[in-house]
C-alpha positions as CSV (number, residue, x, y, z in Angstrom):
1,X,1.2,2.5,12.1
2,X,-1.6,5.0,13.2
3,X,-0.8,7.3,15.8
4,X,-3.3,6.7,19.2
5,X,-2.8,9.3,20.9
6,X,-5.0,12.9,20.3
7,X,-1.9,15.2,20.2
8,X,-1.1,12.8,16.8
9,X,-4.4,13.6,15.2
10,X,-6.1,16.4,13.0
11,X,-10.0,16.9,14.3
12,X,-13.1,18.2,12.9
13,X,-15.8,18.1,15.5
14,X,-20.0,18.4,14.8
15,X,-21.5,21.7,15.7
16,X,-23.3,20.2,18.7
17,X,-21.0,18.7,21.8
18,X,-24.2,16.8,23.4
19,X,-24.8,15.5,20.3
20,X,-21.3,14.4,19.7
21,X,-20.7,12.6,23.0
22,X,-24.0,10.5,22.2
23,X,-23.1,9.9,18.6
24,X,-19.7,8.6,20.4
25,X,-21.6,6.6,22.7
26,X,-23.3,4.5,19.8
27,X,-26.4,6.1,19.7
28,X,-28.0,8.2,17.3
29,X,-31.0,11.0,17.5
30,X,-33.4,9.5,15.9
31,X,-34.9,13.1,15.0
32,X,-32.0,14.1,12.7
33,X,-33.3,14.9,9.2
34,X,-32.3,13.3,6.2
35,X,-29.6,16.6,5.4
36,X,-27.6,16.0,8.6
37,X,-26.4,12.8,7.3
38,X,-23.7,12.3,4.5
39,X,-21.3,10.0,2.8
40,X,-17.9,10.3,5.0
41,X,-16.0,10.9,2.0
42,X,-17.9,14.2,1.3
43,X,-17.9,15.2,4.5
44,X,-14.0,15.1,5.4
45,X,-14.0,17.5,1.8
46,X,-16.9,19.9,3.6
47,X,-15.0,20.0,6.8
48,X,-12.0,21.1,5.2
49,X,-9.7,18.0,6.3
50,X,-9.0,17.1,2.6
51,X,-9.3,19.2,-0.8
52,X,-11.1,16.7,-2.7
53,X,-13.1,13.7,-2.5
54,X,-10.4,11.3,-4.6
55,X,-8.1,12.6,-1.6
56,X,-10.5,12.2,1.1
57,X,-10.6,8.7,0.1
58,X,-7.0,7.4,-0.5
59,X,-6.7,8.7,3.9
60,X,-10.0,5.9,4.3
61,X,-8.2,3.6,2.2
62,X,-5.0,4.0,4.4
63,X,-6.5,3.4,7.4
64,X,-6.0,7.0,8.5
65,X,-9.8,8.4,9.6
66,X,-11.6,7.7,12.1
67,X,-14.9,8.6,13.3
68,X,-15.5,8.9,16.3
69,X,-12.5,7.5,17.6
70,X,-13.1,4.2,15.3
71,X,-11.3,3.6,12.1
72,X,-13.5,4.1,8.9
73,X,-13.1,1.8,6.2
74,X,-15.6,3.3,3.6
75,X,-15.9,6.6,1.8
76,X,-19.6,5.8,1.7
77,X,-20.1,5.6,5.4
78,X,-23.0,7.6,6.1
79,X,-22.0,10.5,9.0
80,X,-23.9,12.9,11.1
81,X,-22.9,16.7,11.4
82,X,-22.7,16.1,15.0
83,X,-20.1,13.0,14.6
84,X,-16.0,13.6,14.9
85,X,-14.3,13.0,12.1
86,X,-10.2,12.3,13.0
87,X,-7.4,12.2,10.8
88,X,-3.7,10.5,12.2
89,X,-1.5,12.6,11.1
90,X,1.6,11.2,9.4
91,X,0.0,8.4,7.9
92,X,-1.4,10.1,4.8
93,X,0.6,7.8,2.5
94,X,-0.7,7.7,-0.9
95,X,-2.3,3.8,-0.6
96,X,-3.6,1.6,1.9
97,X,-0.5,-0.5,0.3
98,X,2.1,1.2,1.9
99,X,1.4,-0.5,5.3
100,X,2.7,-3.5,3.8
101,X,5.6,-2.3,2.8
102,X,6.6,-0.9,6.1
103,X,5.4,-3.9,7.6
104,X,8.1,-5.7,6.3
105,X,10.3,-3.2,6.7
106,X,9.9,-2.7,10.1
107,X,10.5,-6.9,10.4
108,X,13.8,-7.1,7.7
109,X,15.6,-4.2,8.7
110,X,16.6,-5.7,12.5
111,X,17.3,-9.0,10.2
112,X,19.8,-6.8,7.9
113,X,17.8,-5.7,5.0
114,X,19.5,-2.3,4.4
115,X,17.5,0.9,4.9
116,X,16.0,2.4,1.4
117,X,18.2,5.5,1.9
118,X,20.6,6.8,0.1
119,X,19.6,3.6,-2.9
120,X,18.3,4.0,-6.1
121,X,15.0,2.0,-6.0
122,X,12.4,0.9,-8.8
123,X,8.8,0.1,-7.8
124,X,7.0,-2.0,-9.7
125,X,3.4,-2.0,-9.7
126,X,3.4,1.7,-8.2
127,X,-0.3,2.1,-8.9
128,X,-1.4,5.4,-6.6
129,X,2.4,5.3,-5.3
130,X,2.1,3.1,-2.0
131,X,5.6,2.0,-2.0
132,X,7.3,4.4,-3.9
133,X,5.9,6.5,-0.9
134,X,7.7,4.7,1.9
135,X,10.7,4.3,0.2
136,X,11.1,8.5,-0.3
137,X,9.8,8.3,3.8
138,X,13.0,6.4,4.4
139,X,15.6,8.5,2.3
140,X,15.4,7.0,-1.0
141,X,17.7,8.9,-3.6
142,X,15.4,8.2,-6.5
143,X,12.1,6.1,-7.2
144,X,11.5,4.8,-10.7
145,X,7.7,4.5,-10.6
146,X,6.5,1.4,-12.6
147,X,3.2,0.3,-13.6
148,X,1.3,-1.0,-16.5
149,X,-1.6,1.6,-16.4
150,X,-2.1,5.4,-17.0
151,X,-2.5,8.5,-14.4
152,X,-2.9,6.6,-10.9
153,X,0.4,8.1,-9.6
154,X,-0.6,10.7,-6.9
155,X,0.2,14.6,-7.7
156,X,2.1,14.9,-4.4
157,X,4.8,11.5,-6.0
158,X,4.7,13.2,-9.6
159,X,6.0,16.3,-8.5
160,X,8.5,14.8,-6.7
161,X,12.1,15.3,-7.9
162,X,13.5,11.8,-6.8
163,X,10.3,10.5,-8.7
164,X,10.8,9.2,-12.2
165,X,6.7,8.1,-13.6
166,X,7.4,5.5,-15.8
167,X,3.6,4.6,-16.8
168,X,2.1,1.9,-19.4
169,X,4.8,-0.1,-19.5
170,X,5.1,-3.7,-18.7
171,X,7.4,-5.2,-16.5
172,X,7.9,-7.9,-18.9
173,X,8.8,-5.8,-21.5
174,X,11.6,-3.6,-19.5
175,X,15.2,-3.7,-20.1
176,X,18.4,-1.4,-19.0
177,X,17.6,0.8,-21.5
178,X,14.3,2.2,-20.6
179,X,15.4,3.1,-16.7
180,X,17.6,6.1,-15.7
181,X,19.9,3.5,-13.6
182,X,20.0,-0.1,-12.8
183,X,18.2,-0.2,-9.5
184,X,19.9,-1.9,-6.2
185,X,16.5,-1.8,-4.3
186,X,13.1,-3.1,-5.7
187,X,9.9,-3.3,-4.2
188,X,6.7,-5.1,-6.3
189,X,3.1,-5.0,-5.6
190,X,1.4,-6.4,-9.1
191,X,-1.6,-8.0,-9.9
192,X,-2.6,-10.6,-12.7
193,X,0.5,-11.4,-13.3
194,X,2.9,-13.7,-11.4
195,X,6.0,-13.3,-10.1
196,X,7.7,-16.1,-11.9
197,X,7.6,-13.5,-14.8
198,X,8.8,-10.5,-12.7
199,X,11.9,-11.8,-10.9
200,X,13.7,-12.7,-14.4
201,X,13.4,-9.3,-15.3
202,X,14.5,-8.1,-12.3
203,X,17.4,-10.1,-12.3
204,X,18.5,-9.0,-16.1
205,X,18.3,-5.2,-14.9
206,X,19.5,-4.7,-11.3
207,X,22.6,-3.9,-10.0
208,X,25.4,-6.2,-8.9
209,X,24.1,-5.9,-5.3
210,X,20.5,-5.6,-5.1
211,X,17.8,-6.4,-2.6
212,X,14.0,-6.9,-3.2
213,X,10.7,-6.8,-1.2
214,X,8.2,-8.6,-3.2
215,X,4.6,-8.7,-2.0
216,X,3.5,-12.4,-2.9
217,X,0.0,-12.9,-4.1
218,X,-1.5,-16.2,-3.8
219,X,-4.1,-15.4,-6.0
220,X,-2.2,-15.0,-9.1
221,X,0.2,-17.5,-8.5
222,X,-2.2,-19.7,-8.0
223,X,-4.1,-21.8,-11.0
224,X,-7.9,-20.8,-11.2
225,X,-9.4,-23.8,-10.2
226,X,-7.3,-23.4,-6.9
227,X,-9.3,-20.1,-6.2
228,X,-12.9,-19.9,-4.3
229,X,-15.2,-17.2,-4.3
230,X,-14.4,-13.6,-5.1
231,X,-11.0,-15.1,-6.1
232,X,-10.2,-16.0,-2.5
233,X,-7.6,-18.9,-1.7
234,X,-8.5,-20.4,0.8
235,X,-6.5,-23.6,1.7
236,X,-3.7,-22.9,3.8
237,X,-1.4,-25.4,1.6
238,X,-2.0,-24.3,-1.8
239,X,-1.2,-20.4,-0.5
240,X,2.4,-22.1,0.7
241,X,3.1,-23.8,-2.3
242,X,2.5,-20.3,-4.1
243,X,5.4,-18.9,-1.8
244,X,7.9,-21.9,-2.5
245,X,7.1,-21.4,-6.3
246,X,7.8,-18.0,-6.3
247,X,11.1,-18.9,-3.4
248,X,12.4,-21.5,-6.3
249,X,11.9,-18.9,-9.2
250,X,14.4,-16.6,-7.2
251,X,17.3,-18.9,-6.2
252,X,16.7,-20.3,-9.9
253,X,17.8,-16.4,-11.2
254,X,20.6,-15.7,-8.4
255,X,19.1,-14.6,-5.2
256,X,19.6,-15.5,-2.0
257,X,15.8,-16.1,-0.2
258,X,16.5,-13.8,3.0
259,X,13.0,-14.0,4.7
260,X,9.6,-14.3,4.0
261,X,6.5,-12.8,6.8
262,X,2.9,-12.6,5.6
263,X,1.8,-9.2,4.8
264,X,0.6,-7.1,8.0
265,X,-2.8,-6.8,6.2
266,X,-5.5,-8.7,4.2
267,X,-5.5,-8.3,0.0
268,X,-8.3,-7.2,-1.4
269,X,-11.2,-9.8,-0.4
270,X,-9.4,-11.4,1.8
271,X,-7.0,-12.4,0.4
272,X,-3.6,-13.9,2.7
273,X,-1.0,-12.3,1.1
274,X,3.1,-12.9,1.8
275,X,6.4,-10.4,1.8
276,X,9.7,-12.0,0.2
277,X,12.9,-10.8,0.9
278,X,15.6,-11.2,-1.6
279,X,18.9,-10.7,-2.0
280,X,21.6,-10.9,-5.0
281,X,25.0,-10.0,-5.1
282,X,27.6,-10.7,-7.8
């Protein structure tokens, strides 16, 4: 998703060159004093490559810095004055989420999964906006933007006109008459709760034709004494069974199961996640 090449970046160099090309080299002066070194989250903020640190670290959290020329994966990642600090620009989505979406995506669309554009979609689970991001990317006409919990929507989403925040609300408690429009495209990233609870509701409020990409997460699907540490599952056949569950749930309400892919990247911990494509039409 990240762009390789330099022509696709945004850079922010240290003030010394020599001391850059040995900082690139792995190496490190071991003279530097303790103010040349700070957290890399601060530090893209100082250099002026993001306006605040909350910003700074939703680009980490997409996979979107590097320093020098490696990808960062902490905002606390100590960093040297004299280190390059990269972004790739175009991938400044609003969550490290998003690449999940496009993920599958990228693998359903040459399968027939329609293109987002021109549809009116409802993500559910929007958190910081992940998904709702990639579906404006691709042309969507409208997002509703669903989640449980309060002010996690990014500004850039909220201002949005094709952006409707819908915020504490539960899935589980939505019908036709608290959306602007009965969806025909819905995308789901949710936690603690499983998607046998989800898909029923989906079901009562989309359109006629409708088609879903629903990120499957073992981990909730899954019965606690089926999870290891750090809520990790582990063994290979109880994260299937957790698809199949969720597969049965979906024929049970109407759709069609179109394709299923694991997710391009790791949960948090760890954790194998899977993307479900659905399909209804009536």
């Amino acid at each position: 998703m990240t762009s390789a090449g330099a022509e696709g970046r945004i850079s922010a160099g240290g003030r010394d060159s020599e001391h850059a090309g040995a900082a690139r080299s792995g190496t490190r002066d071991a003279d530097a004093s303790a103010h040349d070194v700070r957290r890399l989250d601060a530090a893209i903020v100082l250099r002026g490559l993001a306006d605040s640190r909350s910003r700074a670290q939703r680009l980490i959290k997409a996979d979107a810095v590097r320093v020098n020329d490696v990808i960062a994966r902490k905002a606390s990642q100590p960093v040297l004055d004299a280190d390059t600090i990269t972004l790739d620009k175009g991938d400044d989505y609003a969550s490290r989420g998003a690449y999940k979406l496009l993920g599958a995506l990228e693998h359903f669309m040459p399968l027939g999964l329609p293109s987002p554009a021109g549809r009116n979609c409802l993500d559910i689970g929007a958190s910081t906006g992940g998904f709702t991001d990639v579906l404006l990317r691709n042309g969507a006409r409208s997002v509703v933007a669903l989640d449980v919990g309060h002010g996690q929507l990014i500004e850039r989403l909220r201002r949005d006109p094709r952006v409707i925040a819908i915020e504490g609300m539960n899935i589980r408690d939505v019908d036709r008459s608290r959306l602007p429009f009965a969806p025909d495209y819905v995308v789901s990233d949710v936690s603690f709760i499983s998607l046998t609870y989800v898909i029923p509701v989906i079901a009562a409020i989309s359109s006629g034709d409708t088609h879903c990409v629903l990120l499957v997460k073992p981990q909730f699907e899954v019965g606690r004494e089926q999870l290891g540490r750090h809520g990790i599952v582990t063994d290979e056949s109880n994260r299937l069974q957790s698809v199949e569950h969720v597969r049965q749930c979906a024929q049970d309400h109407g759709f069609t199961v179109e394709g299923c892919i694991p997710s391009p990247i790791v949960g948090t911990h760890g954790n194998v996640e899977f993307l479900l494509w659905l399909h209804r039409s009536l």
